[in-house]
Backbone atoms as SQL, in Angstrom:
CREATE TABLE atoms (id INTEGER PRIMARY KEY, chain TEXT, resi INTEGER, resn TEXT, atom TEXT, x REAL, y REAL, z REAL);
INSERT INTO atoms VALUES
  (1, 'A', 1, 'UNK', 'N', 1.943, 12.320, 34.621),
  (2, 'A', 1, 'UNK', 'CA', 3.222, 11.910, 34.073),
  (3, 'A', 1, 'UNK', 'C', 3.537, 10.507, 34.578),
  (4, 'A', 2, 'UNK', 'N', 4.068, 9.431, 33.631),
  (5, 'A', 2, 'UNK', 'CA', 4.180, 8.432, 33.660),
  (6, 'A', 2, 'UNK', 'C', 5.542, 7.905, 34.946),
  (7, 'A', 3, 'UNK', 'N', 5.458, 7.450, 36.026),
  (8, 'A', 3, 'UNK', 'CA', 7.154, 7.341, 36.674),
  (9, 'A', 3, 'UNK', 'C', 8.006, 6.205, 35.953),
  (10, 'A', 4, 'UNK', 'N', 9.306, 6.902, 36.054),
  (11, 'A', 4, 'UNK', 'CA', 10.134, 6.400, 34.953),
  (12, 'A', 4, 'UNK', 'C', 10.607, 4.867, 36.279),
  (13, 'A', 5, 'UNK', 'N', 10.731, 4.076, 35.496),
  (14, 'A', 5, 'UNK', 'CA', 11.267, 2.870, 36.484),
  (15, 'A', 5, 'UNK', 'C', 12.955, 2.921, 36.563),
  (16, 'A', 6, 'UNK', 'N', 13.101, 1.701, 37.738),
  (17, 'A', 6, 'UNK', 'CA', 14.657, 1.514, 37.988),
  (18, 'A', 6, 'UNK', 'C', 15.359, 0.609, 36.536),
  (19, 'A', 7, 'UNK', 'N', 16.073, -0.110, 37.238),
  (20, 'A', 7, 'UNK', 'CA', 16.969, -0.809, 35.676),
  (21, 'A', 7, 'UNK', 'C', 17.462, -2.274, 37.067),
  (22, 'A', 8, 'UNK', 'N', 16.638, -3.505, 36.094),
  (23, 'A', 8, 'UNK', 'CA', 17.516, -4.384, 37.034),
  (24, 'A', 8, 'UNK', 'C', 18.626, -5.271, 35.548),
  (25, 'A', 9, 'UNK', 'N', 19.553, -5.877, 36.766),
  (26, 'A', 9, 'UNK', 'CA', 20.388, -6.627, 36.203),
  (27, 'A', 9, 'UNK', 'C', 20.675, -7.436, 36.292),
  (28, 'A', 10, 'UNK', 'N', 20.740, -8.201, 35.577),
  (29, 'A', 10, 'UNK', 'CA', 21.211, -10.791, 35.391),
  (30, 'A', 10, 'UNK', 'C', 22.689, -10.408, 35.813),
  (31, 'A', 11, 'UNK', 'N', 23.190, -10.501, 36.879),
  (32, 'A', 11, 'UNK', 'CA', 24.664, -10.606, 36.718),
  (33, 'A', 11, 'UNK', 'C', 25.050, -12.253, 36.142),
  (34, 'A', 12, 'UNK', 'N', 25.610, -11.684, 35.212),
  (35, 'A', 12, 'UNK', 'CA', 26.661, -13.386, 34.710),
  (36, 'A', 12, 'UNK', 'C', 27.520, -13.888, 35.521),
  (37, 'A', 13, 'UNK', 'N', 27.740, -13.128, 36.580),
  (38, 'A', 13, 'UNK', 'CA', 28.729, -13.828, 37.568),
  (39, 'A', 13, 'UNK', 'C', 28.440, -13.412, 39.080),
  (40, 'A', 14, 'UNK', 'N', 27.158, -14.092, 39.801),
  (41, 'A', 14, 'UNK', 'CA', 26.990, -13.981, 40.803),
  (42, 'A', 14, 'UNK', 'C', 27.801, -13.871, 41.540),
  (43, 'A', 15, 'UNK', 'N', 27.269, -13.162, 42.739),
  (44, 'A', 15, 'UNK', 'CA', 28.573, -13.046, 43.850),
  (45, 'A', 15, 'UNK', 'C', 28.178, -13.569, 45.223),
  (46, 'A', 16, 'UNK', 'N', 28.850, -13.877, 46.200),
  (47, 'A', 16, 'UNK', 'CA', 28.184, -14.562, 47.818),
  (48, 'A', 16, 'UNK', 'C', 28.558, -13.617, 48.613),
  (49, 'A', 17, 'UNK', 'N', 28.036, -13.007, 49.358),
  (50, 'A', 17, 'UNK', 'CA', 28.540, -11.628, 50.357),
  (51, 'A', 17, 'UNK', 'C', 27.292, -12.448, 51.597),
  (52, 'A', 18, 'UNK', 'N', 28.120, -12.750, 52.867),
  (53, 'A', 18, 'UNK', 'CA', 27.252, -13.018, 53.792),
  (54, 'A', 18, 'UNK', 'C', 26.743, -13.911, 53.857),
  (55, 'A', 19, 'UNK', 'N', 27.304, -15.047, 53.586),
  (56, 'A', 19, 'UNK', 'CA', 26.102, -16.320, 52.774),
  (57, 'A', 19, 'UNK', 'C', 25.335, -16.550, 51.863),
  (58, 'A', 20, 'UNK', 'N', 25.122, -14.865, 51.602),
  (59, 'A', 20, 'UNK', 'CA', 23.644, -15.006, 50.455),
  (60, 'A', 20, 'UNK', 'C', 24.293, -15.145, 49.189),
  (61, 'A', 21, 'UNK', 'N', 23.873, -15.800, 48.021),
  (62, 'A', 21, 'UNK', 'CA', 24.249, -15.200, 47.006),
  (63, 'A', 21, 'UNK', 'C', 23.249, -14.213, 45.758),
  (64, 'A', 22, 'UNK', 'N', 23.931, -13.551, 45.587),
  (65, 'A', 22, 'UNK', 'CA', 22.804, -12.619, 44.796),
  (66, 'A', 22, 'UNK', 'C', 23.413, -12.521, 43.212),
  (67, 'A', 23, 'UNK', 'N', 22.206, -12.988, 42.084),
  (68, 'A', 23, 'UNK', 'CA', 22.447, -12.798, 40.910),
  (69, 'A', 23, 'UNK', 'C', 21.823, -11.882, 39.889),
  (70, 'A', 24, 'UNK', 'N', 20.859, -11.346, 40.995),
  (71, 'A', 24, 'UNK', 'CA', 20.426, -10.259, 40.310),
  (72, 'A', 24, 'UNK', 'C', 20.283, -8.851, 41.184),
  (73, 'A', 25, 'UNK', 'N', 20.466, -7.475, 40.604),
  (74, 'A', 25, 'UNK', 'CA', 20.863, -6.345, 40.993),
  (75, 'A', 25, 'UNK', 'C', 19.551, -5.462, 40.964),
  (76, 'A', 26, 'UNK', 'N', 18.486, -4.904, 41.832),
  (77, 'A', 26, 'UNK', 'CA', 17.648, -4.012, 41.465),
  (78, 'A', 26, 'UNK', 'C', 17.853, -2.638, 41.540),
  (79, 'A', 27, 'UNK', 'N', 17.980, -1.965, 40.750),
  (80, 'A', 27, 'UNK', 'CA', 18.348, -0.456, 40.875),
  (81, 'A', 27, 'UNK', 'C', 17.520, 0.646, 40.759),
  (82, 'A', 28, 'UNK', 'N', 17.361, 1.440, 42.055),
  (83, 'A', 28, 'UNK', 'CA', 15.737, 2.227, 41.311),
  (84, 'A', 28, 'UNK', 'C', 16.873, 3.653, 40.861),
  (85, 'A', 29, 'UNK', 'N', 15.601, 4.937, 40.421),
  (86, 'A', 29, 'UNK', 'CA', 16.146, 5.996, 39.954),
  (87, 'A', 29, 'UNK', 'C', 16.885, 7.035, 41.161),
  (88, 'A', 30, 'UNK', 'N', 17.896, 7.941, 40.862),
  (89, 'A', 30, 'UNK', 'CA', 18.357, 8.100, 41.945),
  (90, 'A', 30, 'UNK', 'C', 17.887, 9.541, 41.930),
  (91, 'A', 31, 'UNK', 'N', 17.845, 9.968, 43.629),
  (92, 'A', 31, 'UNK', 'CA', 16.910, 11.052, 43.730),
  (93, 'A', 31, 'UNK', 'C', 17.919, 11.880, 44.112),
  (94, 'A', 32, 'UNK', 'N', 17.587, 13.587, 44.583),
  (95, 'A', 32, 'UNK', 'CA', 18.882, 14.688, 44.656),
  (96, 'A', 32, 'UNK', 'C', 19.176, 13.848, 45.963),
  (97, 'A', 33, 'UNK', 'N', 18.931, 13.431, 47.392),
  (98, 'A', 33, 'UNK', 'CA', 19.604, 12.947, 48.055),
  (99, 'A', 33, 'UNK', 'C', 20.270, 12.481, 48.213),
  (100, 'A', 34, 'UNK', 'N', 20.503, 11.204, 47.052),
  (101, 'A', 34, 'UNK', 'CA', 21.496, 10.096, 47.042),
  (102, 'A', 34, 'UNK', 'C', 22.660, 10.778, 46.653),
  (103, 'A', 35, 'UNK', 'N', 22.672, 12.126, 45.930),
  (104, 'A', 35, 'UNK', 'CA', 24.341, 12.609, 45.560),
  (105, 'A', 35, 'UNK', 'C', 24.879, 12.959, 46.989),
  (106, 'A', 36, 'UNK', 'N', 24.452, 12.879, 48.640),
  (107, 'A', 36, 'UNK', 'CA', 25.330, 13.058, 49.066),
  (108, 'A', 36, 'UNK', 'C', 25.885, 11.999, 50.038),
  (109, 'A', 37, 'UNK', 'N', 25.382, 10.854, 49.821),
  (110, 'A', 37, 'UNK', 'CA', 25.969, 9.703, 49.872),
  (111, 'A', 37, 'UNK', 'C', 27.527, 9.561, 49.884),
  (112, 'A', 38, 'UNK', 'N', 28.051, 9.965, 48.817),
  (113, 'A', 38, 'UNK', 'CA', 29.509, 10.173, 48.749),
  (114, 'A', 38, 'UNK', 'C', 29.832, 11.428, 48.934),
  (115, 'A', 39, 'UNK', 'N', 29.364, 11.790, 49.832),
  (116, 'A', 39, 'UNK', 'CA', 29.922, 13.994, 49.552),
  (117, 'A', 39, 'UNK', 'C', 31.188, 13.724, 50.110),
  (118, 'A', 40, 'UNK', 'N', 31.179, 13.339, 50.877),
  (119, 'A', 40, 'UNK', 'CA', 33.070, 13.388, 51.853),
  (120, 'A', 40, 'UNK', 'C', 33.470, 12.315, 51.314),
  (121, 'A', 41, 'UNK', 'N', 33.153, 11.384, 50.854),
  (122, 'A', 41, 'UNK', 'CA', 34.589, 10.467, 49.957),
  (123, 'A', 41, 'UNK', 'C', 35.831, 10.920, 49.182),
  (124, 'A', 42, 'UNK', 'N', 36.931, 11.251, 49.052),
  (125, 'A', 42, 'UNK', 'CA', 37.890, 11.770, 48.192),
  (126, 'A', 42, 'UNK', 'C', 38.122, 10.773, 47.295),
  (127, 'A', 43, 'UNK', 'N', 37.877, 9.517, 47.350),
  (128, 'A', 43, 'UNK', 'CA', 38.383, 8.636, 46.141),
  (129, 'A', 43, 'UNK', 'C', 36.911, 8.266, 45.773),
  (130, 'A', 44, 'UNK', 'N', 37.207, 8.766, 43.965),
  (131, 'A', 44, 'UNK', 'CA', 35.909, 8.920, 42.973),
  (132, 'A', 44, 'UNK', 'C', 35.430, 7.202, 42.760),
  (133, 'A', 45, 'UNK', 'N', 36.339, 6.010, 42.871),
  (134, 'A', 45, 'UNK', 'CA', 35.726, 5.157, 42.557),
  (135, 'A', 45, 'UNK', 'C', 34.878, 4.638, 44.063),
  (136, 'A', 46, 'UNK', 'N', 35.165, 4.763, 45.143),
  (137, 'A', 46, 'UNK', 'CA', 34.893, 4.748, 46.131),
  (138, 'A', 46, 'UNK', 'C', 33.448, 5.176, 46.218),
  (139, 'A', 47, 'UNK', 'N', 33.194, 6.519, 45.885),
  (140, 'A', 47, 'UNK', 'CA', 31.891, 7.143, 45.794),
  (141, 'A', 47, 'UNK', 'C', 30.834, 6.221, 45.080),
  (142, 'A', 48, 'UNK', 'N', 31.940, 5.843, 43.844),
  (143, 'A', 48, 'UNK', 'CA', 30.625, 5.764, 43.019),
  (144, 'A', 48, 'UNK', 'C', 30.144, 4.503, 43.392),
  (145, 'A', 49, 'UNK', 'N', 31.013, 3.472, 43.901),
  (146, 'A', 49, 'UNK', 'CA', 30.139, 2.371, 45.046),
  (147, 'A', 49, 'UNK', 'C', 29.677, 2.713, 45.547),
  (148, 'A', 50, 'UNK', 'N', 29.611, 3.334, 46.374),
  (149, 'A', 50, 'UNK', 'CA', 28.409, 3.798, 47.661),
  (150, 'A', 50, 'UNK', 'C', 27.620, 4.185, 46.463),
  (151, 'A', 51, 'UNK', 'N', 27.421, 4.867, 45.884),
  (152, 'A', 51, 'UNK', 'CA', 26.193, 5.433, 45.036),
  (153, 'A', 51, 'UNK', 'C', 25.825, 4.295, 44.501),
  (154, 'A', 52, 'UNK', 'N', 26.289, 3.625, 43.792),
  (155, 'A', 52, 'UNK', 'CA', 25.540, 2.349, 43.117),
  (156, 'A', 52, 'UNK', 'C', 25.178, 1.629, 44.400),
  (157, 'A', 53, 'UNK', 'N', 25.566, 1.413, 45.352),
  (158, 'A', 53, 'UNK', 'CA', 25.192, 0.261, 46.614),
  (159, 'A', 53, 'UNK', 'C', 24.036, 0.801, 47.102),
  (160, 'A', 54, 'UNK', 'N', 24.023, 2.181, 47.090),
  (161, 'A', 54, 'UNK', 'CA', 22.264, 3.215, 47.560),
  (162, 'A', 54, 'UNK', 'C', 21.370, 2.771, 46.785),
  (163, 'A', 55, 'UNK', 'N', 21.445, 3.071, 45.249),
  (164, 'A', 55, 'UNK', 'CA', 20.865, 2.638, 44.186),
  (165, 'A', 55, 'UNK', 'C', 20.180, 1.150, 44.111),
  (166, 'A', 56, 'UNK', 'N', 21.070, 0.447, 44.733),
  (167, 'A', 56, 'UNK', 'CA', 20.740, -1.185, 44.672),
  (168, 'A', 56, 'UNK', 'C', 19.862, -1.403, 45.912),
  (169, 'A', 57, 'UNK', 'N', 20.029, -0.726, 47.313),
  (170, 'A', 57, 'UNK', 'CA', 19.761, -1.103, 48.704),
  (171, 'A', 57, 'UNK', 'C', 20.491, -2.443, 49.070),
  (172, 'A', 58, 'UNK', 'N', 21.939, -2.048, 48.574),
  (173, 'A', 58, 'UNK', 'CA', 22.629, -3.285, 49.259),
  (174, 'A', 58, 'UNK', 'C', 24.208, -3.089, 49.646),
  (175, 'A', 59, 'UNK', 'N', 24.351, -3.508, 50.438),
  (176, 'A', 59, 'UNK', 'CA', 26.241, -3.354, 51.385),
  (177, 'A', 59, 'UNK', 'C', 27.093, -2.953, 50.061),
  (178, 'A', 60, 'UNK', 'N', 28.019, -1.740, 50.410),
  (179, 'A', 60, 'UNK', 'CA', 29.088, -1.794, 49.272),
  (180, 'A', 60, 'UNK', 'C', 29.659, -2.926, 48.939),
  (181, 'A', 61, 'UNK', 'N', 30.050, -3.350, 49.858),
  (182, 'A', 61, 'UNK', 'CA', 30.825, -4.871, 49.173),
  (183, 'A', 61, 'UNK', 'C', 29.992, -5.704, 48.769),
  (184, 'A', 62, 'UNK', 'N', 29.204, -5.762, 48.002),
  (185, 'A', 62, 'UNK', 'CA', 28.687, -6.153, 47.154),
  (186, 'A', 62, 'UNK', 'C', 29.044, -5.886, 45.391),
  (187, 'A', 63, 'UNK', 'N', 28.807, -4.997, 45.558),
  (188, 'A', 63, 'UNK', 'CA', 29.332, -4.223, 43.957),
  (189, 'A', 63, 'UNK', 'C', 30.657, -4.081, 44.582),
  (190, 'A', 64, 'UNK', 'N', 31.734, -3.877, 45.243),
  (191, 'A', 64, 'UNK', 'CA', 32.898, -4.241, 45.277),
  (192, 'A', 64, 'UNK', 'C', 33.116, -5.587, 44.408),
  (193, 'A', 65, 'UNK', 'N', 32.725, -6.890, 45.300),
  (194, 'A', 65, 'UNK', 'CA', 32.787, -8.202, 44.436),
  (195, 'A', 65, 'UNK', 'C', 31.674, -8.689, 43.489),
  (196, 'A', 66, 'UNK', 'N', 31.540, -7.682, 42.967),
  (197, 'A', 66, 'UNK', 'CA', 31.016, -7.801, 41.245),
  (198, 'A', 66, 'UNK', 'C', 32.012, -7.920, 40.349),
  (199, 'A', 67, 'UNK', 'N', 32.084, -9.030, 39.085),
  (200, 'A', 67, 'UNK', 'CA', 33.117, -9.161, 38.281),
  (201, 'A', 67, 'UNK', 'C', 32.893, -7.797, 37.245),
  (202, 'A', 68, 'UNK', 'N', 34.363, -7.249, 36.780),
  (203, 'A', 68, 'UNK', 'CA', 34.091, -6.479, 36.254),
  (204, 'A', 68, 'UNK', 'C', 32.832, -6.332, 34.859),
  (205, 'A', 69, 'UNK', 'N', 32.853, -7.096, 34.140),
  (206, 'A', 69, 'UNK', 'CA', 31.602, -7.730, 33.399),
  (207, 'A', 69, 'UNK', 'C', 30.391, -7.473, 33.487),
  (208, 'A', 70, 'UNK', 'N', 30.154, -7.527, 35.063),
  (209, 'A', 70, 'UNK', 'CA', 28.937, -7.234, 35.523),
  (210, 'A', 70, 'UNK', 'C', 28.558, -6.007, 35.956),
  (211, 'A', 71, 'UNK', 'N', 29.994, -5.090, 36.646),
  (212, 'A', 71, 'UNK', 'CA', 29.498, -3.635, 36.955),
  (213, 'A', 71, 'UNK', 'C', 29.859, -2.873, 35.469),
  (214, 'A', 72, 'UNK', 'N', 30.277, -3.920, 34.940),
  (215, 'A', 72, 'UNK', 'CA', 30.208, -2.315, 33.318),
  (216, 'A', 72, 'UNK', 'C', 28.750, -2.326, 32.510),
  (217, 'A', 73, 'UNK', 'N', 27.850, -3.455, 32.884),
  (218, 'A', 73, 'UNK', 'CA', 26.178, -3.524, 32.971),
  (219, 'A', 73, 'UNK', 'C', 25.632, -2.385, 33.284),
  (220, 'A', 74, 'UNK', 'N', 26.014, -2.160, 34.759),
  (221, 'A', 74, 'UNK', 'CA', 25.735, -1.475, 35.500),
  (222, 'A', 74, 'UNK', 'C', 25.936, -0.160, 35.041),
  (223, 'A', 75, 'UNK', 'N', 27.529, 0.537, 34.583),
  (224, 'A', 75, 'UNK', 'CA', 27.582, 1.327, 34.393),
  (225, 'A', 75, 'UNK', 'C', 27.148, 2.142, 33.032),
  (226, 'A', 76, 'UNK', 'N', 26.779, 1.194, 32.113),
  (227, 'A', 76, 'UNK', 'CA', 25.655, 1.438, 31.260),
  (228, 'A', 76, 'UNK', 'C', 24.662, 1.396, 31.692),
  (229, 'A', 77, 'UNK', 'N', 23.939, 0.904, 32.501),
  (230, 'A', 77, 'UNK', 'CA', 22.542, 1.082, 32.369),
  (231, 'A', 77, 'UNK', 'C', 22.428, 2.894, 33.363),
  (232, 'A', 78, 'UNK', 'N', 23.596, 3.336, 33.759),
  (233, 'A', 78, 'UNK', 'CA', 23.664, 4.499, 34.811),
  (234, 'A', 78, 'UNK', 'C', 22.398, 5.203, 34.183),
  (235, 'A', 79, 'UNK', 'N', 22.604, 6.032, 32.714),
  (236, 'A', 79, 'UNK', 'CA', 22.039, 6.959, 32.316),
  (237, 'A', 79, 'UNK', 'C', 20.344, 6.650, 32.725),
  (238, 'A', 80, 'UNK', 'N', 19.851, 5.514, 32.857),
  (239, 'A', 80, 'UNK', 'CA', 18.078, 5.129, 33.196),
  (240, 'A', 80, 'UNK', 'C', 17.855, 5.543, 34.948),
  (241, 'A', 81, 'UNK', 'N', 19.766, 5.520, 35.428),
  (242, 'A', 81, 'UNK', 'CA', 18.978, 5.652, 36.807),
  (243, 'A', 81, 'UNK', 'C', 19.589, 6.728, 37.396),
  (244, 'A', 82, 'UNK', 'N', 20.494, 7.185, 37.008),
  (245, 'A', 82, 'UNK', 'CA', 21.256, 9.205, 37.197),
  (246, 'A', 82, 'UNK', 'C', 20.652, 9.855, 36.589),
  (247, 'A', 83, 'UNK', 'N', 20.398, 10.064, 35.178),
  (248, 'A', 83, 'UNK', 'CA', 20.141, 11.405, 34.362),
  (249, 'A', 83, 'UNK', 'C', 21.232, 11.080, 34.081),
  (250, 'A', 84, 'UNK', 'N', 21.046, 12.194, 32.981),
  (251, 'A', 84, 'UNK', 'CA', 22.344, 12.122, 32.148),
  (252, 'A', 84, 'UNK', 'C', 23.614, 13.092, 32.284),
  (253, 'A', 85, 'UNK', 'N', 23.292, 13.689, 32.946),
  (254, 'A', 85, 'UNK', 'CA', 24.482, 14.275, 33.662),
  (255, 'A', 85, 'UNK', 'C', 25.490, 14.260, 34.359),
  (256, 'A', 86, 'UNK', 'N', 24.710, 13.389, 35.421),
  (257, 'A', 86, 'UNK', 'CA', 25.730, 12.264, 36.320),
  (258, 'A', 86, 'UNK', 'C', 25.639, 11.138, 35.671),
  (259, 'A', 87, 'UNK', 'N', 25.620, 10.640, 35.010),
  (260, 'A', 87, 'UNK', 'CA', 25.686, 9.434, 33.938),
  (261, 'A', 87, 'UNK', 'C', 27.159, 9.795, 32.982),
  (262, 'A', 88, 'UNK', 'N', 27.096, 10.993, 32.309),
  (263, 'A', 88, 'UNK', 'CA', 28.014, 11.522, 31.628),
  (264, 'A', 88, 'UNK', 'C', 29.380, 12.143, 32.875),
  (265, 'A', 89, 'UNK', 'N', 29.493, 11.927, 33.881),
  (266, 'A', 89, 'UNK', 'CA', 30.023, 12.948, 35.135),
  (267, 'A', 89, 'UNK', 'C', 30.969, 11.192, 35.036),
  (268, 'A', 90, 'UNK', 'N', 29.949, 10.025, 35.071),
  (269, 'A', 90, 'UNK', 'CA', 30.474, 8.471, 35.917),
  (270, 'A', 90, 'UNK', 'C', 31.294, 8.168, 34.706),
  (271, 'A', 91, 'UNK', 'N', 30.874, 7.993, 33.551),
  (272, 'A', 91, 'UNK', 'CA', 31.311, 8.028, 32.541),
  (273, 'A', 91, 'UNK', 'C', 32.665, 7.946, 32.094),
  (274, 'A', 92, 'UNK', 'N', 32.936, 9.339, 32.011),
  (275, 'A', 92, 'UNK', 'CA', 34.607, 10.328, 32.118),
  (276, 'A', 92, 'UNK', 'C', 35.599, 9.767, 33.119),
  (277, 'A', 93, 'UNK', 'N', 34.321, 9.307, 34.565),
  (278, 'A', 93, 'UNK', 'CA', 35.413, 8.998, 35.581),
  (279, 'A', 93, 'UNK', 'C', 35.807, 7.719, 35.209),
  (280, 'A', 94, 'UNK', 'N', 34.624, 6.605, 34.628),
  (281, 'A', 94, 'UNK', 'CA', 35.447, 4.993, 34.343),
  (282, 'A', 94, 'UNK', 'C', 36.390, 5.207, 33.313),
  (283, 'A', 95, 'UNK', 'N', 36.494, 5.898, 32.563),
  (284, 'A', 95, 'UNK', 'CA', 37.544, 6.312, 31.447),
  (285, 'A', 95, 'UNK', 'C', 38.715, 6.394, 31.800),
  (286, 'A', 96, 'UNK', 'N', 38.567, 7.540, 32.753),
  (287, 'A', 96, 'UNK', 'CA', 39.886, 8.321, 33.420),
  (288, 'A', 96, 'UNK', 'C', 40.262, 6.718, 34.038),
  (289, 'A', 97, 'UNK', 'N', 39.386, 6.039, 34.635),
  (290, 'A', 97, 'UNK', 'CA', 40.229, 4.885, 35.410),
  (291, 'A', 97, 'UNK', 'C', 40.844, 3.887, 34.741),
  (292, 'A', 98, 'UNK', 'N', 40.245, 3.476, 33.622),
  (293, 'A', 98, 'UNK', 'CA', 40.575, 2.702, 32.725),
  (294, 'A', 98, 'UNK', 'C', 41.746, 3.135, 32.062),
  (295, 'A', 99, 'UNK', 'N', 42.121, 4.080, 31.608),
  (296, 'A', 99, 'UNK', 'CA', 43.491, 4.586, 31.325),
  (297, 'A', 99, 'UNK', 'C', 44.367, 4.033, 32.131),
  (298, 'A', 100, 'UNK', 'N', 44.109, 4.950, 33.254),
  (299, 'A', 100, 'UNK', 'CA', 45.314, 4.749, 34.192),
  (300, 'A', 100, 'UNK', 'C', 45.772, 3.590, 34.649),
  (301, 'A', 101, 'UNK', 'N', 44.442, 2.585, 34.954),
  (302, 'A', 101, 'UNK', 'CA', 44.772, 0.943, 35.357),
  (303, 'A', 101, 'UNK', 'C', 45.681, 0.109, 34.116),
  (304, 'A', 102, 'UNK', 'N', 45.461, 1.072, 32.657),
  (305, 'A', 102, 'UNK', 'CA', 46.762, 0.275, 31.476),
  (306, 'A', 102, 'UNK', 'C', 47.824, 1.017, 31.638),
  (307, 'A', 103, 'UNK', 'N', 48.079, 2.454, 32.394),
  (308, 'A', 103, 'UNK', 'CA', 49.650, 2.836, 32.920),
  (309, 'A', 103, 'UNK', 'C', 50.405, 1.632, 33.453),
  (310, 'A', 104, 'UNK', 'N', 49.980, 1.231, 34.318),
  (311, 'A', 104, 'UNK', 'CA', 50.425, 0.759, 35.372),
  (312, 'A', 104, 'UNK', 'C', 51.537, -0.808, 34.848);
């Protein structure tokens, strides 16, 4: 069986964390371990940084200061590197957030 690869990404809007700046994102596939990365987080967007920052092998604040532009890349390309389950799980949750951030 063929291994399925990660998903990288051109961010259009590099970011500098630490001196470095980084404009591109490598993301491999995520394995059952990485879901407990966030097991004790209570705030869902919180998690899902740490999960994307596992995914990448790089500091949360990193994808913290990603322009939004660049992590909604990201959150499309989820389904190549979750499955589609937790792809469809991240999904619902940027939704749910996106609502609520036009309550406000």
């Amino acid at each position: 069986m063929a291994e399925k690869q990660g998903v990288t990404i051109d961010l259009v809007y590099p970011v500098t964390v630490g001196g470095r700046t980084i404009s591109q994102l490598n993301f491999r596939r995520m394995k059952v371990g990485d879901t407990l990365v966030a097991e004790d987080e209570t705030d869902e967007q919180k998690a899902g940084i740490a999960l994307f920052a596992r995914l990448a092998g790089v500091d949360p604040v990193v994808i913290e200061e990603l322009d939004l532009d660049d992590f909604e890349q990201i959150t499309k390309a989820a389904p190549k590197i979750m499955g589609k389950s937790a792809a469809a799980a991240m999904d619902q949750q940027m939704k749910a957030s996106s609502q609520s951030a036009g309550e406000t």
